[in-house]
C-alpha positions in Angstrom: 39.8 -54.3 -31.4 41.9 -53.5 -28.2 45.1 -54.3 -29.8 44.3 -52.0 -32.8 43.2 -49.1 -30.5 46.6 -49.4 -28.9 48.1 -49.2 -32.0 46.7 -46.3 -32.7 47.2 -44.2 -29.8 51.3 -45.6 -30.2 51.0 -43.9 -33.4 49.3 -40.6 -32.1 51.6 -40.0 -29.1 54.6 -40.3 -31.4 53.2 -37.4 -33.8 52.4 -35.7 -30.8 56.1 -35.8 -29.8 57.6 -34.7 -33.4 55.2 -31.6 -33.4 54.7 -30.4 -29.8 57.6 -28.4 -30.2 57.2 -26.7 -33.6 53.7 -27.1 -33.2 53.3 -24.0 -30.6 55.8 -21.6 -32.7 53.3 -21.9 -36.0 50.2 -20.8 -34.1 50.5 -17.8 -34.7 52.0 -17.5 -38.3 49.8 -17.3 -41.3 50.9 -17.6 -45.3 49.8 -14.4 -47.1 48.2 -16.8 -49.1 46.2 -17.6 -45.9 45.5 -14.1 -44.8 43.6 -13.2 -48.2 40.9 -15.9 -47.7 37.2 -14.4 -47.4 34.9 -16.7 -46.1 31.4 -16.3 -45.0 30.9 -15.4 -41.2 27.7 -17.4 -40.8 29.0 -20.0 -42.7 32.0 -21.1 -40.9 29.8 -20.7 -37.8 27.7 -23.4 -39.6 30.4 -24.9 -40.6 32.5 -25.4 -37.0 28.7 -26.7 -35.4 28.8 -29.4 -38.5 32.2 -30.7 -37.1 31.4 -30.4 -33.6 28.1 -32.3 -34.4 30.0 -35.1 -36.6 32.3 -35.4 -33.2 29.7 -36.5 -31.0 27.5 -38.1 -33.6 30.6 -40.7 -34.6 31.3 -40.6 -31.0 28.1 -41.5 -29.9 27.7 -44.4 -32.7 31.6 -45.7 -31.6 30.1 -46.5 -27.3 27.0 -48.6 -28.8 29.4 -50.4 -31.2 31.9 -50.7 -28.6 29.5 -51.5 -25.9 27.8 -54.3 -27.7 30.9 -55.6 -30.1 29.0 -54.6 -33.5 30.7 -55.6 -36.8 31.0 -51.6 -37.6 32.5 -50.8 -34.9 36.2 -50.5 -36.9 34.6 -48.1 -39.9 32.7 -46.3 -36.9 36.2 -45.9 -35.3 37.8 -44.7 -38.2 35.0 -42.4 -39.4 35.6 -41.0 -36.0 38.9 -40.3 -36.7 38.7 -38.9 -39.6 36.5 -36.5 -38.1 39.5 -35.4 -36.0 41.5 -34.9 -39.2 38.5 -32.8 -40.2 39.0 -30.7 -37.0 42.6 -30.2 -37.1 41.9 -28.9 -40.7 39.9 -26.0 -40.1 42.0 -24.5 -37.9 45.1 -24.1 -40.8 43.9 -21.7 -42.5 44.4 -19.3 -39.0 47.3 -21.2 -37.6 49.1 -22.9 -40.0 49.2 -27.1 -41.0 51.9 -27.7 -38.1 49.6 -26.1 -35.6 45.9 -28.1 -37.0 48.0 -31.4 -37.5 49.1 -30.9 -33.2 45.1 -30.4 -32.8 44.1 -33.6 -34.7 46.8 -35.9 -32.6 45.3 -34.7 -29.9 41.4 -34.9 -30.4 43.0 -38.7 -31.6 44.2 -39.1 -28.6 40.8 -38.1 -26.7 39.1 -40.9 -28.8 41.6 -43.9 -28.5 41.4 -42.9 -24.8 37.6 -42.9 -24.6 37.6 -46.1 -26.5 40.2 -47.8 -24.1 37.8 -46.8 -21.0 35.1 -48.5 -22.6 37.0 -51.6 -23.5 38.4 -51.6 -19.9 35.3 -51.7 -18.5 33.8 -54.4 -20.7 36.3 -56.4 -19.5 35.9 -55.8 -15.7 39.4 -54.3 -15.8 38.8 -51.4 -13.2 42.6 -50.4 -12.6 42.7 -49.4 -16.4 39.7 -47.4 -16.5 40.9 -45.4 -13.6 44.4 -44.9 -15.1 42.8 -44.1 -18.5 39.9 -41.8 -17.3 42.8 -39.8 -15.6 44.9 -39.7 -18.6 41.6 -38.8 -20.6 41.0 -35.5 -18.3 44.8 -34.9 -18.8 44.8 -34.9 -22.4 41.4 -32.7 -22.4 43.2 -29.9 -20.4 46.2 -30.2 -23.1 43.6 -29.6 -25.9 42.4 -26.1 -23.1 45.6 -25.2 -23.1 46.4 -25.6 -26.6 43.3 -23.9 -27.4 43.6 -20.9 -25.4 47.6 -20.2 -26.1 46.3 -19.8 -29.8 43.7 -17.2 -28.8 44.0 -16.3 -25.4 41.9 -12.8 -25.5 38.9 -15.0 -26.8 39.1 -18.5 -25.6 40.7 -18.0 -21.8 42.3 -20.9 -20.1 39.8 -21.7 -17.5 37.0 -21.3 -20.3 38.2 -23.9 -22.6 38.8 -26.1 -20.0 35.4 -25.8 -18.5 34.0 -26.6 -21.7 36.2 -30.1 -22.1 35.9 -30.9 -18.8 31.8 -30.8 -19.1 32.3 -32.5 -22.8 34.1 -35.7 -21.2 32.0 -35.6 -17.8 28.7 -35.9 -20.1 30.5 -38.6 -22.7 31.7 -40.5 -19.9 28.0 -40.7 -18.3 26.6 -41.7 -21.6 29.0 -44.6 -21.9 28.5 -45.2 -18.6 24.7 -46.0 -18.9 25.3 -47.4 -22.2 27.3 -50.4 -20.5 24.9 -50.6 -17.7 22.2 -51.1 -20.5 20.0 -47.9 -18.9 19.8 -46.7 -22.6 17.0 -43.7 -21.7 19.5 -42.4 -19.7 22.5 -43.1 -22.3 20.1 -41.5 -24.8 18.9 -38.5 -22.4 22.4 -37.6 -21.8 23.3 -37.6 -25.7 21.4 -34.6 -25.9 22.9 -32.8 -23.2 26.0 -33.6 -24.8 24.6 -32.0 -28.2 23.7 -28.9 -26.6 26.9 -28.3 -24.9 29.0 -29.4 -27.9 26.8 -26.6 -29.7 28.2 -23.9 -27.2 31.8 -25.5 -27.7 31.5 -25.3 -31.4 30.4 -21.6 -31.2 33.0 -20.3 -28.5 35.4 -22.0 -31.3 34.1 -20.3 -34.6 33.4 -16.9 -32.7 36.7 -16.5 -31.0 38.4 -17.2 -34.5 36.3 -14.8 -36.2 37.0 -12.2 -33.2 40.8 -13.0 -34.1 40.9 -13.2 -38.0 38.1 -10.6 -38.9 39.9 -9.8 -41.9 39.5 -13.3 -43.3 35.4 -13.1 -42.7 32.6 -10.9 -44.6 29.8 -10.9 -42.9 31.4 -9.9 -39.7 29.4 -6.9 -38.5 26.1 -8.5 -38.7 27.3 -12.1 -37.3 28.7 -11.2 -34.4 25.7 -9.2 -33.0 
């Protein structure tokens, strides 16, 4: 499983490098195909919480596999994943393919790191959790900043990186007690984690609504 996670994060930090350049300049270019979509208010708020919810859901489901070396853990993993791809998808229709494909390396990042910390620790190897927990806030105030460059006026730099700082402190607790085997307290911080990823999720879907109120009906009422 180590050995595949590595693989994977090889593969992510080489897409990362091919579009971190062109990646920035499409962020804020739309199609005019892109421009004329209507979409429900409500239900792309609905729809950015389902996400969010998958993200920590999956995530949550990859430390017990990981923790206790399930048989699922791999399709846990990739669902994971694929909930990153799911991610970096919503975001296209506002900032172009270049810009949500740049999002998803780097929420694949996030989990390959997160995964490594918990292998790392399994295996009593404390150098590499430090060097990976530091990488892992790193890469978390790359996702702020690549946030907040797309929208600056409604998701500020020191905002989104609040919010990913308190979404890895809590994630990193829960694996924490996980590993330990003090599952209340792995399972009481899962729902701290669900609650803040709740407020994440809307600061997401109300700052891109705030942006692209064109592309929404429903707007008036929603963002009351």
């Amino acid at each position: 499983m180590k050995s595949r996670v590595v693989i994977v994060l090889a593969a992510t930090l080489v897409a990362l490098s091919m579009v971190s350049t062109v990646g920035m300049a499409a962020m804020n270019k739309n199609s005019g195909d892109e421009k004329s979509i209507k979409m429900s208010a409500l239900a792309f708020h609905d729809q950015m919480r389902k996400l969010w919810e998958d993200h920590i859901t999956w995530t949550r489901l990859a430390i017990v596999d990981l923790a206790s070396g399930a048989a699922d853990t791999g399709p846990t993993v990739d669902r994971l994943l694929q909930n990153q791809v799911d991610i970096g998808n919503a975001i296209k229709p506002f900032y172009g393919a270049v810009a949500g494909d740049q999002l998803t390396a780097l929420l694949k990042t996030h989990i390959v790191q997160a995964a490594d910390i918990i292998l790392d620790a399994k295996a009593g190897n404390t150098a590499g959790v430090d060097e990976n927990v530091t990488a892992w806030y790193a890469n978390a105030n790359e996702i702020a900043a690549f946030l907040s460059s797309a929208n600056p006026a409604n998701w500020p730099l020191n905002t989104m990186k609040d919010l990913m700082k308190m979404h890895l402190d809590l994630t990193l607790k829960e694996a924490t007690a996980q590993l330990s085997g003090d599952y209340a307290t792995s399972i009481s911080t899962y729902e701290q984690v669900h609650l803040e990823i709740l407020g994440m999720a809307d600061a997401l879907s109300q700052g891109l609504i705030a942006q692209f109120p064109q592309m929404f009906t429903g707007v008036g009422g929603f963002m009351k």
